[in-house]
N, C-alpha and C positions, 0 to 999 in steps of 0.2 A: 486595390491599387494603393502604393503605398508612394509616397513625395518625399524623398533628401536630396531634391536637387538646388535648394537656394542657396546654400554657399557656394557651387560651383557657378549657379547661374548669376550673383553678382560679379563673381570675379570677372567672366565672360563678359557684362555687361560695363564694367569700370574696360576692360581691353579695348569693347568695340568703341566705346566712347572717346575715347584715347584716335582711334583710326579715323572716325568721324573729324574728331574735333581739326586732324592734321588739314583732310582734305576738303573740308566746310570750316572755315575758322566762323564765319558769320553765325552760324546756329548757336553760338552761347551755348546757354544750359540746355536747349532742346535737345542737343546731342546726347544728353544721357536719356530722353525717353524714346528717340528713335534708337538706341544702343539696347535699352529695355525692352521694345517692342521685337528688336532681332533675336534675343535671347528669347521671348517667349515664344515667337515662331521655332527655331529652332528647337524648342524644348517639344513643342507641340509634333516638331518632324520625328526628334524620338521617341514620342509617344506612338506615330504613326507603327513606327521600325517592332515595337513590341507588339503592339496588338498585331499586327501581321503574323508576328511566330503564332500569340493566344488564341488568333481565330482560324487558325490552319489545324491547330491541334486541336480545336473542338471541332474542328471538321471531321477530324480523323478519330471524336469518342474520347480524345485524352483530358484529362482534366487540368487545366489551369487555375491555382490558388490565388496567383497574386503576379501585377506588376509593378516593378522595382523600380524610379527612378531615382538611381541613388547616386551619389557626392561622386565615386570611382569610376561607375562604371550601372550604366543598365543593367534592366534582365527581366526574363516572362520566367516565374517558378511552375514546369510544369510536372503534373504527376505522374509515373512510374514510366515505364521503358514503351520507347515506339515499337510497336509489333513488327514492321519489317523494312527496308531499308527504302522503301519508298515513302514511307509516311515519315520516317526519316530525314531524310532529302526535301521532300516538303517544306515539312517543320522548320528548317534550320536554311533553306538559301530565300525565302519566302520574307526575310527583313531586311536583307541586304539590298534583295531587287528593290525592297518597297524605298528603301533608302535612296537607292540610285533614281526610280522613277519620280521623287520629290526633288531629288538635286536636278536632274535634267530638267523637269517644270521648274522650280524658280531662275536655272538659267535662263530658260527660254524667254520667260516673264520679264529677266533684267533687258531683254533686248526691246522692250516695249518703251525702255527708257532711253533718250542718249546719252544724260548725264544728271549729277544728282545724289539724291539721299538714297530713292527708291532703286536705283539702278547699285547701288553700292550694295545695300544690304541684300536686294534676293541676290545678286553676284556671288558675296560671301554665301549665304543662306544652300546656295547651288553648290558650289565648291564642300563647303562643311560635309552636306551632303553624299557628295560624293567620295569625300574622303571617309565618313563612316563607311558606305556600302563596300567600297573594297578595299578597307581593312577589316572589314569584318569577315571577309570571301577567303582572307588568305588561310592556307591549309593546314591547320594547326590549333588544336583544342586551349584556352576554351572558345576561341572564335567562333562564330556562326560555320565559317566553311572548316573547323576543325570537324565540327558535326555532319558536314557535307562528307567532308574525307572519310571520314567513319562510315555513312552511309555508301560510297561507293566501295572501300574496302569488305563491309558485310555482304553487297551483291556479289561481289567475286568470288569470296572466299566461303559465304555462306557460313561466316562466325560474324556474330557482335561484338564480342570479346578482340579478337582479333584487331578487327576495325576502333576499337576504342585504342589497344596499345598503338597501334601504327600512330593514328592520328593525335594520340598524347606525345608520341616519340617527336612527333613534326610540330609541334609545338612548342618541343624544347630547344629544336633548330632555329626556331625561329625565335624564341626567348635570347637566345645568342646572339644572333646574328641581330639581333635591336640592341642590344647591348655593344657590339661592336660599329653599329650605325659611326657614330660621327668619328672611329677612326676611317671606316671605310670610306663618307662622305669625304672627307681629306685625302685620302690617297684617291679620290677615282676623280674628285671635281673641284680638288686645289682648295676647298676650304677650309680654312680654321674655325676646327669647332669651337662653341663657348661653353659657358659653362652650365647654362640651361639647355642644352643639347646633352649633355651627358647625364642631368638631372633628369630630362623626361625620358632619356634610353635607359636611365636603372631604372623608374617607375614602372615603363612600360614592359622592359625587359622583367622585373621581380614579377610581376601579374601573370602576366604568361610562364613563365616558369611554374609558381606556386599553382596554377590553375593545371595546367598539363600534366604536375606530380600527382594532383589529386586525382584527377582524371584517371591515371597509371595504376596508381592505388586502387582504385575501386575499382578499378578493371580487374586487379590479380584478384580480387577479394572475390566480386563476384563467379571468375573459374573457378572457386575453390566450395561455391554455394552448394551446386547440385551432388558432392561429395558428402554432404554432412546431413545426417540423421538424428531424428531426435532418439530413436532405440540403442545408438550407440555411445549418445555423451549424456541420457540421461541416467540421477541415479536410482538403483533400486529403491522403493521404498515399504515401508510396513503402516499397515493403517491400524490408532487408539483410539479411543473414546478420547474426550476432552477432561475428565476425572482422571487420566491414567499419571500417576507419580512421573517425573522424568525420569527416576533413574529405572524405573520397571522400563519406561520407555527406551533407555537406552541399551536395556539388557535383549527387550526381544529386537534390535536391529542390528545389534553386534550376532545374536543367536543366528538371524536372519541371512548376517553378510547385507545389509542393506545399510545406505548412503545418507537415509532421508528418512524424514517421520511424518506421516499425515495425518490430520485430526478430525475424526468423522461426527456426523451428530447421533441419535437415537435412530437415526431411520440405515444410517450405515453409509449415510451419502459424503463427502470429502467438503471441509467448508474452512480450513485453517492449515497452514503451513508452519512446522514445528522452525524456528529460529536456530539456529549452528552456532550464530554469534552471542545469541539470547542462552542461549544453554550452558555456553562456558561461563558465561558471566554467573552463571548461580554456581555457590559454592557446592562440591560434592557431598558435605555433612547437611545440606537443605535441600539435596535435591529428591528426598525421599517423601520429602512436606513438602514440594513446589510439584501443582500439577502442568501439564501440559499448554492446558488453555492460555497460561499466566506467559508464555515463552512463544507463544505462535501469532500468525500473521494471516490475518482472515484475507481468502482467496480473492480478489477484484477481480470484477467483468476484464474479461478477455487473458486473462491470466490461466490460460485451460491450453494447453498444445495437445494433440494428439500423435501417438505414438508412428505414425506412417508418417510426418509431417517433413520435408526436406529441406534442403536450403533459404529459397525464396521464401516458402512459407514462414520459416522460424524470422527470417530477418522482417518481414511484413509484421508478425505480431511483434516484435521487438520497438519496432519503431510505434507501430501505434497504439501500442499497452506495457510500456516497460515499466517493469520490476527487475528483482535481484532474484528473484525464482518462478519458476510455473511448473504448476499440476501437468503431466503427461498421464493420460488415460489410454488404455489401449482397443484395441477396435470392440471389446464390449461396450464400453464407458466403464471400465472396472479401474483402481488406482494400480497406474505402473510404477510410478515413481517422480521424479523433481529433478528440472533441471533446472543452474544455474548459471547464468550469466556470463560469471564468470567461466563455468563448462564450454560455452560457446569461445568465451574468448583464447582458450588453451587450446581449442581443435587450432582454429584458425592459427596460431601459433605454428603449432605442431605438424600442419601442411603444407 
């Protein structure tokens, strides 16, 4: 669990103290620890709002790294894709309610007051609440109900993908349409916006925008996952001993038609990868005297793809083993050849 909520949580707390102090003039200084005390309850309510998404998705097998209370904006980091749009749905309207059912109990609770300190703050406390739970409900990534939306567009349509564009698309409707807030609040309810109306509608309105693009993004990236093979963007390669001269090396890869050099040990087994960048850089009248070992990049754990391996696959090693190249073996464990990084980022390109 990770905490950047103190500078947002003093500002909150210099506000409420500000509200207090209007309608309690008598409490003096108190009012900045009952203004402290409302901030921490709140802060506490959206810790509730997070662990609701965290413990739904451990419900459902998924793994959660970490919760974010940070300065912008919360957030539960959960790992890889829900399996299907119920667990989905789950996940993602499972903070809002929680939200909503804290705001309605401290309503309920300010009724226990007639007036007062304790009636002011769960009041707000209630309100705040509820205004988290449905703005997070509205339909439009990366909201909580963008994810809803996603999940009931996968039930329909029986794409994820699908449901992610839709619901990035309604998110950008809705990036606008905050941004056009305080003209609209003035043409529909005769008010004159100020000037911190139009400062919190670009805030809010950029968040939602830049959140929904990315969303859009990795939605076309992902369509384009189960397309891409490692047998077709990796390149050929020829396997030396680690003694072998570079430029012998480069004679049998050119003979070869092959892309890439790999560097085996005495046993014949692949344990270094010949450098591209490292090779140009030695002069061609030394590459006769420069062996192989001297220009290559000893293989790290997880740095192995296999030649059947797909989209998902490659992007899973990527993320949790990057390099600039990996060994592609093909279903004997014999050397196929080396792909690079950059290989991946040209298909993607090129589709």
């Amino acid at each position: 669990m990770r905490f950047t909520w103190l500078p947002v949580a003093m500002l909150l707390a210099i506000g409420f103290a500000a509200i207090i102090g209007q309608q309690f003039p008598d409490l003096g200084g108190w009012r900045y620890l009952a203004a402290l005390a409302f901030v921490v309850a709140f802060t506490l309510s959206i810790l509730v709002h997070e662990l609701a998404h965290a413990l739904m998705a451990m419900r459902f097998g998924i793994g959660v790294s970490e919760i974010n209370l940070g300065f912008f904006a919360a957030g539960t980091h959960i790992e890889g894709e829900r399996k299907s749009p119920l667990e989905e749905f789950a996940v993602s309207v499972v903070g809002p309610v929680a939200s909503l059912i804290v705001g309605g109990l401290a309503y309920l609770g300010s009724r226990a007051f007639d007036e007062g300190v304790g009636y002011v703050a769960l009041w707000e406390l209630g309100i705040a609440n509820l205004i988290v739970g449905v703005t997070n409900l509205l339909p439009g990534l990366p909201l909580d109900g963008g994810w809803v939306l996603r999940a009931v567009v996968w039930k329909f349509t029986g794409n994820m993908h699908t449901g992610t564009i839709v619901a990035a698309w309604a998110g950008r409707i809705l990036a606008m349409l905050v941004l056009a807030a305080p003209v609209i609040i003035e043409e529909v309810w005769n008010r004159q916006p100020t000037m911190i109306d139009f400062l919190i509608a670009l805030a809010v309105g950029f968040f939602l925008w830049m959140g929904s693009t990315a969303s859009l993004m990795q939605a076309r990236l992902r369509r384009k996952l189960p397309a891409l093979q490692v047998r077709t963007m990796a390149r050929r390669a020829i396997a030396v001993h680690s003694g072998t001269p570079i430029s012998e090396a480069v004679r049998l890869a050119a003979d070869a038609q092959a892309g890439a050099v790999v560097v085996i040990d005495g046993e014949g087994k692949p344990h270094a990868l010949v450098s591209e960048t490292a090779v140009s850089a030695v002069a061609p009248n030394q590459r006769p005297w420069t062996t192989v070992s001297e220009v290559s990049t000893r293989i790290g754990a997880g740095h192995i793809i296999g030649i059947n391996d797909t989209g998902e696959e490659i992007l899973k090693t990527l993320r949790e083993h990057p390099a600039s190249e990996y060994l592609v073996l093909d279903a004997a464990g014999s050397v196929y050849g080396v792909l690079a990084t950059s290989d991946i980022e040209r298909a993607f390109r090129g589709r």
